[in-house]
Biopython code that builds the backbone (N, CA, C, O; Angstrom):
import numpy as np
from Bio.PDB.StructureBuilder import StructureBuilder

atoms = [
    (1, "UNK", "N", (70.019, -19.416, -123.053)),
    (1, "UNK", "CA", (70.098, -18.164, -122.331)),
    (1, "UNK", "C", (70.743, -17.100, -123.221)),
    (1, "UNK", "O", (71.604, -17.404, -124.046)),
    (2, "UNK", "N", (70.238, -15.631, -123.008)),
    (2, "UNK", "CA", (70.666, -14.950, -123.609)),
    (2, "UNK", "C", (72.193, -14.152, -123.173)),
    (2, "UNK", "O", (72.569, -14.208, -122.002)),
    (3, "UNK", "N", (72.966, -13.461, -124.161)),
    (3, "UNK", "CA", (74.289, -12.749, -123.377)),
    (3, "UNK", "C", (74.020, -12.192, -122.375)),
    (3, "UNK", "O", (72.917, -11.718, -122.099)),
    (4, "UNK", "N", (75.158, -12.175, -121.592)),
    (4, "UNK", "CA", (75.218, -11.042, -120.594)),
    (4, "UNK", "C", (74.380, -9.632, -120.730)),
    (4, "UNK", "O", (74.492, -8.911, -121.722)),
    (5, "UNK", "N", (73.691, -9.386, -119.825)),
    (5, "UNK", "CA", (72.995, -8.272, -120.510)),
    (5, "UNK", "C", (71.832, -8.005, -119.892)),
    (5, "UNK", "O", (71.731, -8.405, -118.732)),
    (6, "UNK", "N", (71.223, -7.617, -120.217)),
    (6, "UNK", "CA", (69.416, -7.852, -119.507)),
    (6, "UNK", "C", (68.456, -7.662, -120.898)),
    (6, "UNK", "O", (68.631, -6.886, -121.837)),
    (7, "UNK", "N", (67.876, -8.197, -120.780)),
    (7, "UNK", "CA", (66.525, -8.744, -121.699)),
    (7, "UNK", "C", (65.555, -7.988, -121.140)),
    (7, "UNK", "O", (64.973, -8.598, -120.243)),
    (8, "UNK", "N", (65.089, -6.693, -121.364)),
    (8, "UNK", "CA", (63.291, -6.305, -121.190)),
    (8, "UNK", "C", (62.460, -6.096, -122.249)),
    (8, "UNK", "O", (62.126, -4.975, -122.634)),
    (9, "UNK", "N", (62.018, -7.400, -122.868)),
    (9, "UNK", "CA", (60.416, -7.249, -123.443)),
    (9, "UNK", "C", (59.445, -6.931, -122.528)),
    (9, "UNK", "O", (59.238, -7.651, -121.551)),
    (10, "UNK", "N", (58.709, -5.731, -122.788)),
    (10, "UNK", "CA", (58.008, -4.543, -121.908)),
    (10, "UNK", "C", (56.348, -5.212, -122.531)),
    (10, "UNK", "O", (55.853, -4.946, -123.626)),
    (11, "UNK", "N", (55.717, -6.170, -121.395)),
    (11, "UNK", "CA", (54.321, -6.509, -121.484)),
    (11, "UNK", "C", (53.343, -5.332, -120.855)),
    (11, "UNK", "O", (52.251, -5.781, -120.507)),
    (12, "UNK", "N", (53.498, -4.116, -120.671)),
    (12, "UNK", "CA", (52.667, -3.018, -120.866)),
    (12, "UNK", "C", (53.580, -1.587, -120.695)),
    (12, "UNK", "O", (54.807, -1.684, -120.654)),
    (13, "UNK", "N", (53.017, -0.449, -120.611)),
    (13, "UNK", "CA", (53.451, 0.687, -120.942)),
    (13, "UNK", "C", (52.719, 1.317, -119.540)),
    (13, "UNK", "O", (51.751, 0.900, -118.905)),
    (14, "UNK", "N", (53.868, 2.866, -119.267)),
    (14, "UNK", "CA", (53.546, 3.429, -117.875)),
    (14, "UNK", "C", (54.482, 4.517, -117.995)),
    (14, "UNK", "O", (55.666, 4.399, -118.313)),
    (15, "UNK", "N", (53.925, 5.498, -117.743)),
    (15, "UNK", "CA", (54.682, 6.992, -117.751)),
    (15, "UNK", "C", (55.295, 7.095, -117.267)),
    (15, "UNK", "O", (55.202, 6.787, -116.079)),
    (16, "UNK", "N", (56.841, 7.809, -117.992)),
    (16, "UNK", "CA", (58.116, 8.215, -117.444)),
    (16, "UNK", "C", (58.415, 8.784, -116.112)),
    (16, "UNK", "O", (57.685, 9.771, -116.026)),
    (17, "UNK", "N", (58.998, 8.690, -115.209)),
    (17, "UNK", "CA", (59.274, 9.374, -114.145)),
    (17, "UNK", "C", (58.190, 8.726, -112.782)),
    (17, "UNK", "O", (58.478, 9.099, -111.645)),
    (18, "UNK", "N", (57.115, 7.881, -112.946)),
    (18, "UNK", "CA", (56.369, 6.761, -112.534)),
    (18, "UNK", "C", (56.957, 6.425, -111.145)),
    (18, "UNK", "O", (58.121, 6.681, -110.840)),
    (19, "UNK", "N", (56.158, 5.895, -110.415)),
    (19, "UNK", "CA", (57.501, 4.680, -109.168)),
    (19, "UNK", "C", (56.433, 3.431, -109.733)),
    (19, "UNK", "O", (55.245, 3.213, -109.968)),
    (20, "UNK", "N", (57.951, 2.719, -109.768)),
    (20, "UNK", "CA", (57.536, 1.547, -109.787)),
    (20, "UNK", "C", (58.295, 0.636, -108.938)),
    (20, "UNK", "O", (59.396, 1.072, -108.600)),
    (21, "UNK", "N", (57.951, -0.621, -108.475)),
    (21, "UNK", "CA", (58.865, -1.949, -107.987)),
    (21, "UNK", "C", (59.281, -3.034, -108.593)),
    (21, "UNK", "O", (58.566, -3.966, -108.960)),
    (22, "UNK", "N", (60.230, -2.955, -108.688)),
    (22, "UNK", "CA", (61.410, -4.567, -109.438)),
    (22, "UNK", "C", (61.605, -5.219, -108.776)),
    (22, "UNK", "O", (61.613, -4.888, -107.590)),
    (23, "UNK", "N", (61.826, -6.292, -109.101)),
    (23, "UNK", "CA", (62.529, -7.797, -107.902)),
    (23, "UNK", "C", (63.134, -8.099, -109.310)),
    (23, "UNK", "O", (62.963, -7.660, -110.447)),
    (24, "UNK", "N", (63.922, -9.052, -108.718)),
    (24, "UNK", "CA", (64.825, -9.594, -109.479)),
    (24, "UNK", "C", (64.977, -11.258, -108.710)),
    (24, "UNK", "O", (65.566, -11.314, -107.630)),
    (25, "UNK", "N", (64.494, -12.375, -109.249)),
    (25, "UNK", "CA", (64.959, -13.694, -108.652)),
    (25, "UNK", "C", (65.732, -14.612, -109.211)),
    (25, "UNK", "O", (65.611, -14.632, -110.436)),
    (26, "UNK", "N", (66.539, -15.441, -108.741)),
    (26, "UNK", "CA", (67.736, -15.918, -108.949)),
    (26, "UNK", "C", (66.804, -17.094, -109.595)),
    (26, "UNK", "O", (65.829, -17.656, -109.096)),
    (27, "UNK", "N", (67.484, -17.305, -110.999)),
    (27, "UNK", "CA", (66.885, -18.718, -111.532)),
    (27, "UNK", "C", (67.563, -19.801, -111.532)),
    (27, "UNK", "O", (67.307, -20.927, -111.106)),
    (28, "UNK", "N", (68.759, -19.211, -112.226)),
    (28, "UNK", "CA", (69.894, -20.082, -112.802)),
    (28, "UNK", "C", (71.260, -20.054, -112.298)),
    (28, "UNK", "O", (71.302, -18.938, -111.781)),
    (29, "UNK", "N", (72.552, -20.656, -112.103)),
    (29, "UNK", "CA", (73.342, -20.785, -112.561)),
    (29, "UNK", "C", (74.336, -21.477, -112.971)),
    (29, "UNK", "O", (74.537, -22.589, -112.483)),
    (30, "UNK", "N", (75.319, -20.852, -114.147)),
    (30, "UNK", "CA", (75.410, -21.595, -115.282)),
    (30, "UNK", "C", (76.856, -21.554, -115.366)),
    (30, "UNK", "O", (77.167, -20.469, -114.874)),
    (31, "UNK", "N", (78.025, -22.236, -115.772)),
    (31, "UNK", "CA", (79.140, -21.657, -115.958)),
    (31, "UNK", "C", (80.106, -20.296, -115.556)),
    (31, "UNK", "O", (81.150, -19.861, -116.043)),
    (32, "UNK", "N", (79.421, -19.940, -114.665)),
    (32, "UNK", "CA", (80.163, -18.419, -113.912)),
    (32, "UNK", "C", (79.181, -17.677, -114.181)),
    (32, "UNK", "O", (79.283, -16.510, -113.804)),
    (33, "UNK", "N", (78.122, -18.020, -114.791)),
    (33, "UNK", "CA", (76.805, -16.838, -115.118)),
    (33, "UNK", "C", (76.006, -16.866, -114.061)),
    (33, "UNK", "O", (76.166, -17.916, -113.439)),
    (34, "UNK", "N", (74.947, -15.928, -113.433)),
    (34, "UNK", "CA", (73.951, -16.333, -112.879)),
    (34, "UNK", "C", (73.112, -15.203, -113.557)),
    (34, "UNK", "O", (73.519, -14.147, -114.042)),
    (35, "UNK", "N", (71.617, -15.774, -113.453)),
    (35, "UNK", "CA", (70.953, -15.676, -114.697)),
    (35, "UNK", "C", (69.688, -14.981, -113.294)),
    (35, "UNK", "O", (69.814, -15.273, -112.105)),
    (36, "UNK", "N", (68.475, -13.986, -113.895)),
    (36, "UNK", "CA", (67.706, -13.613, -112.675)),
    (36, "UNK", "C", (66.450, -13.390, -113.889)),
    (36, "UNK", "O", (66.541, -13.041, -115.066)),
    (37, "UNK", "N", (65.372, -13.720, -113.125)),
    (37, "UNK", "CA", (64.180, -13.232, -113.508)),
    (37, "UNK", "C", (63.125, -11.811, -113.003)),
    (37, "UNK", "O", (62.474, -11.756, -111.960)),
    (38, "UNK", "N", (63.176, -11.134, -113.691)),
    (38, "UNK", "CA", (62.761, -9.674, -113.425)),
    (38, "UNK", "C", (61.281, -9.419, -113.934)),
    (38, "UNK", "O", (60.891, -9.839, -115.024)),
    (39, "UNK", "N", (60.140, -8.377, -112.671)),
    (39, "UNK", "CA", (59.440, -8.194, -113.131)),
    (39, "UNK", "C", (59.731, -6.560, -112.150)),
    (39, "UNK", "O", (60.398, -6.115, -111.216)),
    (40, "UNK", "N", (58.638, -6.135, -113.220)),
    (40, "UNK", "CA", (58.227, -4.508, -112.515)),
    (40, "UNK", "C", (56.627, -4.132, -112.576)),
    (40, "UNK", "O", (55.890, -4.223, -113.558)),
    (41, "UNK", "N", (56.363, -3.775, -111.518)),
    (41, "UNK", "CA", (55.009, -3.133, -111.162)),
    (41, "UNK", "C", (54.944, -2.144, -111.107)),
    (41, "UNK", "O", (55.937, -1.418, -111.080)),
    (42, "UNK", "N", (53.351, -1.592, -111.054)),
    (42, "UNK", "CA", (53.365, 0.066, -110.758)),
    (42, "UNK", "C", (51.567, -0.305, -110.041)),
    (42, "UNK", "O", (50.447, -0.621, -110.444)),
    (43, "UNK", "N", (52.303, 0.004, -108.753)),
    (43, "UNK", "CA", (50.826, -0.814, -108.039)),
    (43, "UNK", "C", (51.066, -1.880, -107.991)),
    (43, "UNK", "O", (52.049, -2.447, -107.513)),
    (44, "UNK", "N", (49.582, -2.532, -108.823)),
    (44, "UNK", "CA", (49.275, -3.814, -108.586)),
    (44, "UNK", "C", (49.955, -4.579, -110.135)),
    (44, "UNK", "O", (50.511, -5.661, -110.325)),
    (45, "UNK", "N", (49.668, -3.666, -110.872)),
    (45, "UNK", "CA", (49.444, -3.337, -112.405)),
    (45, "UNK", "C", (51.376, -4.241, -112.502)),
    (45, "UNK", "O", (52.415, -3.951, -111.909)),
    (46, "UNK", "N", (51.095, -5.215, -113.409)),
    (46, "UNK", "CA", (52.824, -5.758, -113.869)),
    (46, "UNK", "C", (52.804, -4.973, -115.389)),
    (46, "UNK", "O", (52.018, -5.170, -116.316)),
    (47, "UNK", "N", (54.090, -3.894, -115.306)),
    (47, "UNK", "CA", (54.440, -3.663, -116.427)),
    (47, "UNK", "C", (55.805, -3.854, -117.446)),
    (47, "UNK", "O", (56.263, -3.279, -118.433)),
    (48, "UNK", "N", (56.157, -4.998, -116.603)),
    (48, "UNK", "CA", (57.158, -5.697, -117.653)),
    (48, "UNK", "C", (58.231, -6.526, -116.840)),
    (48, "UNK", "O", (58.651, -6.427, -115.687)),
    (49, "UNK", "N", (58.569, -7.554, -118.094)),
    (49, "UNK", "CA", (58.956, -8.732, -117.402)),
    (49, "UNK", "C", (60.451, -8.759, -118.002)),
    (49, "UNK", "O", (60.570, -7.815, -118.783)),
    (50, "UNK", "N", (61.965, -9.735, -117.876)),
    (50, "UNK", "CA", (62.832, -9.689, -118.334)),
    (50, "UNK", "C", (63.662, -10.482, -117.650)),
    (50, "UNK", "O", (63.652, -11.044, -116.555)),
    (51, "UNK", "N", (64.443, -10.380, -118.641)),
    (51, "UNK", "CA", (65.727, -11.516, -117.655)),
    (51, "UNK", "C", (67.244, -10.931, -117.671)),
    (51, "UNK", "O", (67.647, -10.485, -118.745)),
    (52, "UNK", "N", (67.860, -10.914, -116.868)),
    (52, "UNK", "CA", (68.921, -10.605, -116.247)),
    (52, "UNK", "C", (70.374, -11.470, -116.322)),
    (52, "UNK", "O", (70.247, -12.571, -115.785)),
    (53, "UNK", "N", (71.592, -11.244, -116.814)),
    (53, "UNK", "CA", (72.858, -12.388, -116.673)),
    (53, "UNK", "C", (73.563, -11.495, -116.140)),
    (53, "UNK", "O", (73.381, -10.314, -116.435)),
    (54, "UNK", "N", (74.364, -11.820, -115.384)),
    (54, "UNK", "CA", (75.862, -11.400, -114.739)),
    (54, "UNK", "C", (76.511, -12.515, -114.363)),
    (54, "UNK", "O", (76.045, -13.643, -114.201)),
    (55, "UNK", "N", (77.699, -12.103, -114.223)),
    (55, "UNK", "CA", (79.003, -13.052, -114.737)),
    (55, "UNK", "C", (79.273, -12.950, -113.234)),
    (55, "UNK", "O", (79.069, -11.842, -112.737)),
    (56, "UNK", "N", (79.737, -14.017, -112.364)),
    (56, "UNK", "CA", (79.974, -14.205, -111.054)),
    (56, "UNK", "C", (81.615, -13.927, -110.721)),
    (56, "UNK", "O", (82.454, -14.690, -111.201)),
    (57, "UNK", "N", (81.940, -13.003, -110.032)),
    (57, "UNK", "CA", (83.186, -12.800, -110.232)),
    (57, "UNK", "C", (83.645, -13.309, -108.319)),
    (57, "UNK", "O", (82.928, -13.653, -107.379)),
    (58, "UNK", "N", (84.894, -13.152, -108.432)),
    (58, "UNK", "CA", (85.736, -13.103, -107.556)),
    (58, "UNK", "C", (85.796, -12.249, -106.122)),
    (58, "UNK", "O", (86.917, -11.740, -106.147)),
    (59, "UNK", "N", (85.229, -11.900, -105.057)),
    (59, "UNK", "CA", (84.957, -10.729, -105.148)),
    (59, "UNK", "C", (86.082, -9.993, -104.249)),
    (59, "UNK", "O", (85.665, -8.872, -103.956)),
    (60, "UNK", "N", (87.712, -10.305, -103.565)),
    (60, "UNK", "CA", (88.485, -9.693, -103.655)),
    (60, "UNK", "C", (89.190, -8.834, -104.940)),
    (60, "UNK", "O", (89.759, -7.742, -104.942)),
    (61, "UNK", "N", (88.979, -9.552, -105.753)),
    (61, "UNK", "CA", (89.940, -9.412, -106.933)),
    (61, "UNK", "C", (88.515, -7.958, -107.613)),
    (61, "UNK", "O", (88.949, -6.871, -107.996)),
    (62, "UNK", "N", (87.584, -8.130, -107.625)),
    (62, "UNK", "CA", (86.888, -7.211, -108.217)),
    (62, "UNK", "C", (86.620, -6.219, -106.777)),
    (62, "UNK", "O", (85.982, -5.214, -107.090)),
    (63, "UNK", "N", (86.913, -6.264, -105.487)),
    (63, "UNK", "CA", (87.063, -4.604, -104.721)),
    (63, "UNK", "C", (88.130, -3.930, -104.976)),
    (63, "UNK", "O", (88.164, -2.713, -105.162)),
    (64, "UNK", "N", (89.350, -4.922, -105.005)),
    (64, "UNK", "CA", (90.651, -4.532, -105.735)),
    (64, "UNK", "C", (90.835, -4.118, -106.842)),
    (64, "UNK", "O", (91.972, -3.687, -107.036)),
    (65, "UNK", "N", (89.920, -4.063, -107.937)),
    (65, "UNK", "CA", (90.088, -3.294, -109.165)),
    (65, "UNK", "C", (88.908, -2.307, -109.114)),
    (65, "UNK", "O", (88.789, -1.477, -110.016)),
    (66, "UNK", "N", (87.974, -2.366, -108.030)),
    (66, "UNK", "CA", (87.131, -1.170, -108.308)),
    (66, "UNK", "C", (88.037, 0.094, -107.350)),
    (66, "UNK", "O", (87.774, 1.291, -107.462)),
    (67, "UNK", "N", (89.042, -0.411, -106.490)),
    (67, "UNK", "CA", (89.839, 0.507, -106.141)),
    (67, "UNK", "C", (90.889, 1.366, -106.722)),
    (67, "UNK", "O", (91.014, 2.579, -106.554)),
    (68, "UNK", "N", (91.670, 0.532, -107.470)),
    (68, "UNK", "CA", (92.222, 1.070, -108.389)),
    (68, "UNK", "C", (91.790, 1.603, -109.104)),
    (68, "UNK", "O", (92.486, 2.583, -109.369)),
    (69, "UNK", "N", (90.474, 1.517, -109.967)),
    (69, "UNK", "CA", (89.842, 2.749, -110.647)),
    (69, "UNK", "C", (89.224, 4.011, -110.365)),
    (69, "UNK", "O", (89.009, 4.974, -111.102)),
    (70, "UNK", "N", (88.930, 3.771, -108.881)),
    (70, "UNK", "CA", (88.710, 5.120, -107.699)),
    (70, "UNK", "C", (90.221, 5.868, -108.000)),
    (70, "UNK", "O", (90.288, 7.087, -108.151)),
    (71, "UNK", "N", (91.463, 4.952, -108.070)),
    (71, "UNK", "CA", (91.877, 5.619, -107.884)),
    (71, "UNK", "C", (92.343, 6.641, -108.989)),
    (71, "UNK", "O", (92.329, 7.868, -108.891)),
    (72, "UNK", "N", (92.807, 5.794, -110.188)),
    (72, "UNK", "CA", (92.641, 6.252, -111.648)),
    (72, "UNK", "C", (91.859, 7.667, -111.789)),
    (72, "UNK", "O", (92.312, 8.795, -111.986)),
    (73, "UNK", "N", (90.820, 7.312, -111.657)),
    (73, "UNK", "CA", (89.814, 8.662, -111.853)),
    (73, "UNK", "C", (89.690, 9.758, -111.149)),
    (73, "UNK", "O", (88.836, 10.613, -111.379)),
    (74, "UNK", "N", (90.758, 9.826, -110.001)),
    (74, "UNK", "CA", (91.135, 11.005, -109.423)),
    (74, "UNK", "C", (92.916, 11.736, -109.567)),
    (74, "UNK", "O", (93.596, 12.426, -108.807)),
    (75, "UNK", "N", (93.047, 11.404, -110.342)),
    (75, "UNK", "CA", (94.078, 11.207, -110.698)),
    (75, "UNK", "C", (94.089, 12.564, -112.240)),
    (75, "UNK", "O", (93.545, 12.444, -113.338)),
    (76, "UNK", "N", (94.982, 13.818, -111.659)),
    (76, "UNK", "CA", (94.835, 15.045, -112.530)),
    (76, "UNK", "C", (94.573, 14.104, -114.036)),
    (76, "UNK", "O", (94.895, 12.957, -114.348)),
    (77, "UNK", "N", (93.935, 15.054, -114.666)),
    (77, "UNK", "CA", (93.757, 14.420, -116.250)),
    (77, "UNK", "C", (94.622, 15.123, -117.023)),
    (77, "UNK", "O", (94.986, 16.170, -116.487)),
    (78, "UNK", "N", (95.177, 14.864, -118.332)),
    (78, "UNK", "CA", (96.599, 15.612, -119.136)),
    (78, "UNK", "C", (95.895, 15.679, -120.454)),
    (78, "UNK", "O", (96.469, 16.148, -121.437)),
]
sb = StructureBuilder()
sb.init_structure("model")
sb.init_model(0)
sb.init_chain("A")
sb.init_seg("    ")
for serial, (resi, resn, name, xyz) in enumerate(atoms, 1):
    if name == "N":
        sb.init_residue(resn, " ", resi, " ")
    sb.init_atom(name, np.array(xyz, "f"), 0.0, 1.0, " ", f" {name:<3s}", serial, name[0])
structure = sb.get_structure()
């Protein structure tokens, strides 16, 4: 598996600003990773495929630090 990160090798091409639809399905997981398989359409038409890792966290401990950085960032700047 690859790092954390997302992986898109792009199996066709489709103009900017486009709608398209993603899914994302759960394949794996691995050591605190969970790993997802991604495709995107436009229509019917698949224009690219990829894979997905995120790191499985805690999830008191990560509302509790996305709070504290709400709060940080309102917080006059010097």
């Amino acid at each position: 598996m690859s790092e954390r990160g997302v992986s898109h090798p792009s199996v066709g091409r489709y103009p900017l600003c486009s709608e398209i639809t993603a899914t994302a399905t759960s394949s794996t997981i691995s050591e605190g990773d969970l790993y997802f398989l991604c495709d995107a359409y436009a229509g019917a038409r698949h224009v690219a495929h990829g894979e997905m890792t995120r790191a499985a966290v805690e999830r008191v401990s990560f509302l509790a630090q996305t709070a504290a950085q709400s709060i940080v960032e309102k917080l006059p700047q010097r």
